[in-house]
N, C-alpha and C positions, 0 to 999 in steps of 0.2 A: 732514185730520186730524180723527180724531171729538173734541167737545169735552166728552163726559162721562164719567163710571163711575161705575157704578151697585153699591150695597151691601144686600142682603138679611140685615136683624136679627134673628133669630129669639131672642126671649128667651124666659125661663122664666113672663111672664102676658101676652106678645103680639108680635105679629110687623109690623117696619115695613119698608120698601122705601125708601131713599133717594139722591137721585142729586146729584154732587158735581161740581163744575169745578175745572180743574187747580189754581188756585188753596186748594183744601181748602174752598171755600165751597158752603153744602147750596142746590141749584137747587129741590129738590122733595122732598118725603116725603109719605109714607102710612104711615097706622099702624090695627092692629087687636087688640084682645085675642080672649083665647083660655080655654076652660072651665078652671077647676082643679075636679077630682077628686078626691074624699077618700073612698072606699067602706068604710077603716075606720080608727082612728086610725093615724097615724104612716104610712099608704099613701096617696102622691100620686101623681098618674096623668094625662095627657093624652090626648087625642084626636089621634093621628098623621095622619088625615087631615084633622080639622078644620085643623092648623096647616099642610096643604098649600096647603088650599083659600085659608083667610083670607092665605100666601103670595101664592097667584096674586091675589088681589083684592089687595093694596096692591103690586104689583107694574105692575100695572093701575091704579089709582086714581094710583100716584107720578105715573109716564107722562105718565096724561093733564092732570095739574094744570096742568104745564109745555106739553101738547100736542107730548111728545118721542116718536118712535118707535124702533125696536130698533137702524134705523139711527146713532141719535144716541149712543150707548153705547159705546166702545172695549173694555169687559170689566164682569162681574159679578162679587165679591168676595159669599162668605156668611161671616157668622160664626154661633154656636147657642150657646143654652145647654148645657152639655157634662155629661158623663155620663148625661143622660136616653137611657133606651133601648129602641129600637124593634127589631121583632125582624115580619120580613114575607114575603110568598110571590113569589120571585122573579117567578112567569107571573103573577098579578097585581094584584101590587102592593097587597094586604089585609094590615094587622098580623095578626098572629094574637092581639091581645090591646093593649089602651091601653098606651101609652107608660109606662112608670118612671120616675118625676123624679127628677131627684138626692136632692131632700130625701126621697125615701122609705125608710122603715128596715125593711122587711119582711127584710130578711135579718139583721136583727143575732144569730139566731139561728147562723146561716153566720159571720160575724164571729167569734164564740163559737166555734162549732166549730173553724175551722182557726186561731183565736189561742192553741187549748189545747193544740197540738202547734207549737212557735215563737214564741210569743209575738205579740203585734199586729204589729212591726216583722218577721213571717218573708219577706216578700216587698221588702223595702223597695230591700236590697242592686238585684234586677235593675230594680223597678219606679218607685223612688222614694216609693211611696206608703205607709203604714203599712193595714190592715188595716181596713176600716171600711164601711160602707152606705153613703158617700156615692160609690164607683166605677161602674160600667157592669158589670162582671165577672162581680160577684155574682149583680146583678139580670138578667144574659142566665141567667145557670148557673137562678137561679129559674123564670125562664118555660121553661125548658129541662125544668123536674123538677113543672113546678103546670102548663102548659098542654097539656091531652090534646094528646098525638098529635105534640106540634112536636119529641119526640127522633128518632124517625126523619125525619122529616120534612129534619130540618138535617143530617143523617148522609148521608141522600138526595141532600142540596145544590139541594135543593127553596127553604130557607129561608134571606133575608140580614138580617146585625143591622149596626146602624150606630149611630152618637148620631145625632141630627139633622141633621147638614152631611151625612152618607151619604144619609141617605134624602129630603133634600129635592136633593141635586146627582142622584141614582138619577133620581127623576123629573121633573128641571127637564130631561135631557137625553136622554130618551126613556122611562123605567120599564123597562114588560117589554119594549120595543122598542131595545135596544142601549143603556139609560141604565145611565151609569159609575158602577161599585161601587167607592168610592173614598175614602179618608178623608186628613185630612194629620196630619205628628206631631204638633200640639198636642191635635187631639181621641183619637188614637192612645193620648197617655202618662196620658188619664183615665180609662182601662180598667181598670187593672191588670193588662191582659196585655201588654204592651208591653215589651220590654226599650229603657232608654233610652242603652244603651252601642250595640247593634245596629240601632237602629232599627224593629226589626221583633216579630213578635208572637212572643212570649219560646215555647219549644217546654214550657217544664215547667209556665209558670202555664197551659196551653191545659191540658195532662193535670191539672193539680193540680182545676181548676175545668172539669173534663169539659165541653168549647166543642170542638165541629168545625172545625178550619181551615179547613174550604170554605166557614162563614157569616160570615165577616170578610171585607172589604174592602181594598183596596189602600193600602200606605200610602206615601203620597207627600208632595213637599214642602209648603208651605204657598201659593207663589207658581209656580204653572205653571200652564198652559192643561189644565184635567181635561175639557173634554168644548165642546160650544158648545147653548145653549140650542134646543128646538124647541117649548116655547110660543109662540104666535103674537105674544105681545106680545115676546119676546126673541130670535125664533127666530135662527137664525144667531149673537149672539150669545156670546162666549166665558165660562165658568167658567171664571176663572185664580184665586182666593185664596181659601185657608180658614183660617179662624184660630177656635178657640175662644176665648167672648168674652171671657173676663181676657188672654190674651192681644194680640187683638186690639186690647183697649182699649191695651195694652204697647205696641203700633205705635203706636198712633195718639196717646197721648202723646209719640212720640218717643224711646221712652225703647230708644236702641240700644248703647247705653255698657254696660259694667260697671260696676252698683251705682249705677242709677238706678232708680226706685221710683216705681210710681202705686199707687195706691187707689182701687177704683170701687164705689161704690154704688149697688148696687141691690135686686132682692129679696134676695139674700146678701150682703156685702161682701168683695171679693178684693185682697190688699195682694201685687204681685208684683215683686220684684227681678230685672234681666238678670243674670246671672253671664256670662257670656261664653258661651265653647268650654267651659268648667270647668262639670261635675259639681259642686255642691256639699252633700253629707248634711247631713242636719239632725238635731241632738239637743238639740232646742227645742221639738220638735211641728210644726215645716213640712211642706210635701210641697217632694219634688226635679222640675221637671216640667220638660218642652220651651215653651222660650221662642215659638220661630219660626223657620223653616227658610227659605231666601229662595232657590228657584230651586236650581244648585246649591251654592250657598255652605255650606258646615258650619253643623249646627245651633245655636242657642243656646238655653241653657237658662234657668231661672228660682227660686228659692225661691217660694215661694207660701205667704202666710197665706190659709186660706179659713172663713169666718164663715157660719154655714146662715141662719141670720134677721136683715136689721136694716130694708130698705123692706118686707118681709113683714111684719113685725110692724105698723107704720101703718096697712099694707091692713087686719092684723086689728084693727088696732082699730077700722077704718072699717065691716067687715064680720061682723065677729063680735062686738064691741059696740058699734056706733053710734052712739060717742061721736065722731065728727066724718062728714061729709056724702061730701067726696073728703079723696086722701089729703095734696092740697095745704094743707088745715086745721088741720094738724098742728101748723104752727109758732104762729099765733096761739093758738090752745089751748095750746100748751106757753107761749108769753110772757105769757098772763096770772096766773101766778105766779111769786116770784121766784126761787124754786128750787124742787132736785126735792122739799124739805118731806121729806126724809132716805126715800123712795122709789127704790127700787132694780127694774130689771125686768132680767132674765134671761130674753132669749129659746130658751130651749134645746128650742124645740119637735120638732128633731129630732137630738135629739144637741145636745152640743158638737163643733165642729169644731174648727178649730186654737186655741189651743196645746195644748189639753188631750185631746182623741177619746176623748168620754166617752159610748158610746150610751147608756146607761143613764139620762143624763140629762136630767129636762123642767123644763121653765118653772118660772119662780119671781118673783114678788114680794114683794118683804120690805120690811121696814120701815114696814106700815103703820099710821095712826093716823090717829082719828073726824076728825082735821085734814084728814087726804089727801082730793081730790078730783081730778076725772079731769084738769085741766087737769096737779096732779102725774103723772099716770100718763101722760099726755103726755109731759111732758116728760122724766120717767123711761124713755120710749120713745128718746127719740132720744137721750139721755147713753148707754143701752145699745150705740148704734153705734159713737160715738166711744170708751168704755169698753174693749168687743172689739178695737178697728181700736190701739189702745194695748197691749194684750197682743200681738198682731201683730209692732207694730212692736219690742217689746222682745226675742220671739224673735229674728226676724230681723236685729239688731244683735248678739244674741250667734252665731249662725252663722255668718254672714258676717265679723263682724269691722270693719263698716262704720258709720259711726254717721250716723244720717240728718240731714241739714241742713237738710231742706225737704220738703214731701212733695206730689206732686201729684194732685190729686185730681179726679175724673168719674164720671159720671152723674147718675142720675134727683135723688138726694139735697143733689146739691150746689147747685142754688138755694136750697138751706134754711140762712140766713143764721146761724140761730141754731145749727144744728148745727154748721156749720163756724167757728164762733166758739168753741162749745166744744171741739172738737177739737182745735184751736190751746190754748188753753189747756191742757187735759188732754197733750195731745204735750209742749207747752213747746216748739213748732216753727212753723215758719210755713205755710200752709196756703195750696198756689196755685190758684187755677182757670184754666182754659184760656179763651183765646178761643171756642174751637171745643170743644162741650162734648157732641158725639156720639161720642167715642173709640171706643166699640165699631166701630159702624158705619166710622167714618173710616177704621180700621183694617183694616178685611177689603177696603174699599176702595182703599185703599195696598195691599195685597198681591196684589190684581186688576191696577194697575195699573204697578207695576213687572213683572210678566209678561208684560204685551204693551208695555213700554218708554209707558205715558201719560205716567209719572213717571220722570225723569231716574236717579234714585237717591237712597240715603238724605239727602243733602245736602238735596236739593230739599224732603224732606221734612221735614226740620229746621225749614228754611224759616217754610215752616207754621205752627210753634208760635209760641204768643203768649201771655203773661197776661192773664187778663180781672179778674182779685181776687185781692187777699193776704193773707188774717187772720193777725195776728200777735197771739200771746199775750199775753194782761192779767192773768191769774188770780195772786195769791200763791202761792208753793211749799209755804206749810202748808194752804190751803185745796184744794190739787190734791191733796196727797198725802193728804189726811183722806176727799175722796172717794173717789181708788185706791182706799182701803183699804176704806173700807166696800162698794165693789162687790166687790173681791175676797174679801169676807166672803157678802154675797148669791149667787156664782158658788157659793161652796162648799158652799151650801144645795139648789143644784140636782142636785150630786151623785148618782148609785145611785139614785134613785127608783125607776126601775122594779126589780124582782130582777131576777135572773138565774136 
């Protein structure tokens, strides 16, 4: 019996490789960042193959820490940052053009366009999603009509598009050499062509957003054997799990009940609820999306709060104003004053995302005075996450119908003591962290490894879970609700900035 599985993390500013024993405990990781690309405002952009490369190196680097070979691995589990989209030449294997990150808004012109015939919410019925730049959709239809030559090209069936779990399972399993074109339905329903009653890619949003059905990929469940690796570091190897990472991190909390709830932090913040088998519309600002699909058991779906900026914003403060060194500096800079000194930040760098899908609107800091100094603007940084992750939650208690007891919380952000202190506060909820606080990865890794039976079943994985911290709220109810309000005053300043 092999005694590992192995998890490749591909996020949205770097890519790790991490391998697990049955137990849920990490044996080894590797981790590498990766270019972000801005060539003009509101356009982000990656290098598809640089996030190959730097792939295969911490896939290589995990390995060797432990001194494991491909032998030692029972399955590989990917999860990606999702809607970013790669668009490449089947024989081989060249993007025709940098990656599309989610946060890029280059189409909110498209947005515009097809919301003035239907409204934002015209596709929402098949797709779940409301109308906005943060899909895959748009951004294929754009490289489709900006980069010479790739409409015939894809019509030709010359050209495959995928998010990131296509195009890195494409060449983890041979590229032009038989590697499987293949996606699962979590990364599927962040398309907007996807129909999530059918499973499959909707026939009218493929014609509405003029997409060739020959450059889409298979869609499959999220927990099956999709191909077996022929890297030499994994060769033989099985691909059995894909999960986009909000979801992913959904497994890997544990959270398989109806109207269990995590919240992961990282460069975006995503708050997702299981609904079961149950479809559940949102008229709150959610997206309706596929939870995770497990082999062949019926899909589950999810509500999803999704938040474009809140560890982004820390980077930029690390990077675009240098007012702290890394981005772990954060918190000492924010506790050396005692509040945020009535400093408010609105990261709306690319949009608003949920509750509100306001492209039009950017960044804003308000409330300043010759007082404020950056340790406020700090800490004005990370009130902004737990702020968002509160509007969040307030939709999603009125869709659902559910009212949250506790909320669990992962990633990059949650060693940040002080954020999750006010979180709790500002919720008026208790705020848990996990033992095991790689959810994403754990997650893609759980879905690898109930495909080739590693893991017993959900039970086993229950198991697993464990509290590592629990902040429970301190704050007054007139000093919380005095803040709401004044950030809910700062949001509305962010507003229409750009025209239309």
């Amino acid at each position: 019996m092999k005694a590992y599985i192995g998890a490749i993390d591909q996020g949205t500013t770097s890519t790790r490789f991490m391998v697990f024993d049955r137990s849920a405990r990490i044996v080894a990781v590797a981790q590498k960042e990766h270019e972000q690309i801005f060539p003009r405002p509101g356009w982000v952009e990656h290098d598809a193959l640089e996030i190959l490369r730097r792939t295969y190196e911490v896939i290589g680097e995990g390995l060797e820490k432990r001194g494991l070979q491909a032998s030692d691995l029972a399955a590989i589990g990917i999860t990606n940052q999702r809607e970013t989209t790669v668009v490449w030449d089947r024989k081989t294997g060249q993007p025709v053009t940098n990656a599309l990150v989610w946060q890029d808004t280059r189409v909110a012109e498209d947005v515009a366009h097809f919301a003035s015939n239907g409204g934002q919410n015209r596709f929402r019925a098949q797709t779940g999603l409301p109308l906005s730049t943060y899909f895959s959709g748009l951004k294929l239809r754009w490289i489709l009509r900006n980069v010479t030559g790739t409409r015939e090209l894809a019509e030709a069936g010359e050209l495959l598009f995928g998010n990131i779990d296509t195009f890195l399972v494409w060449n983890l399993t041979g590229g032009p050499n038989g590697g499987q074109h293949v996606t699962d339905v979590t990364n599927a329903s962040r398309t907007q062509l996807l129909n999530l009653k059918t499973l499959d890619w909707d026939g009218n949003m493929l014609e509405a957003f003029e997409i060739p059905r020959a450059m889409l990929p298979q869609v499959r469940s999220s927990s099956e054997v999709y191909g077996t690796g022929t890297l030499p570091a994994i060769s033989g190897v099985p691909i059995a799990g894909i999960l986009g990472d909000q979801q992913a991190a959904l497994v890997g909390q544990t959270c398989f009940r109806p109207g269990e709830v995590k919240n992961t932090y990282g460069t975006g913040c995503f708050l997702l609820m299981n609904t079961g088998e149950r479809m559940v519309p949102s008229n709150f600002g959610l997206l309706t999306t596929v939870a995770y699909k497990l082999g062949d058991e019926p899909a589950r779906y999810a509500l999803e709060g999704s938040i474009a900026i809140t560890g982004a914003l820390v980077q930029w403060l690390r990077d675009n104003l240098g007012i702290i060194e890394k981005s772990s500096d954060v918190e000492g800079l924010a506790r050396s004053v005692e509040d945020n000194g009535g400093v408010y930040f609105v990261p709306a760098f690319s949009g608003l995302y949920a509750p509100y899908w306001k492209e039009s609107a950017r960044g804003v800091i308000a409330g300043l005075t010759r007082y404020a100094n950056k340790g406020h603007l700090a800490r004005a940084a990370l009130e902004a996450t737990a702020f968002q992750s509160r509007e969040v939650v307030e939709a999603m208690e009125k869709d659902s119908g559910i009212s949250l007891e506790s909320l669990r919380v992962d990633g990059g952000m949650v060693t940040n003591d002080l954020l999750m202190q006010f979180q709790a506060d500002i919720l008026n909820r208790e705020v848990m962290r996990p033992v095991i606080q790689e959810t994403t990865a754990l997650g893609a890794a759980y879905a690898a490894g109930l495909a080739v039976k590693f893991f017993s079943g959900l039970e086993e994985l229950r198991a697993n879970w464990a509290v590592d911290h629990t902040w429970r709220p301190h704050a007054e109810e007139l000093e919380r609700e005095t803040l709401y309000r004044q950030w809910k005053k700062a949001v509305t300043r962010s507003f229409d900035w750009m025209d239309a």
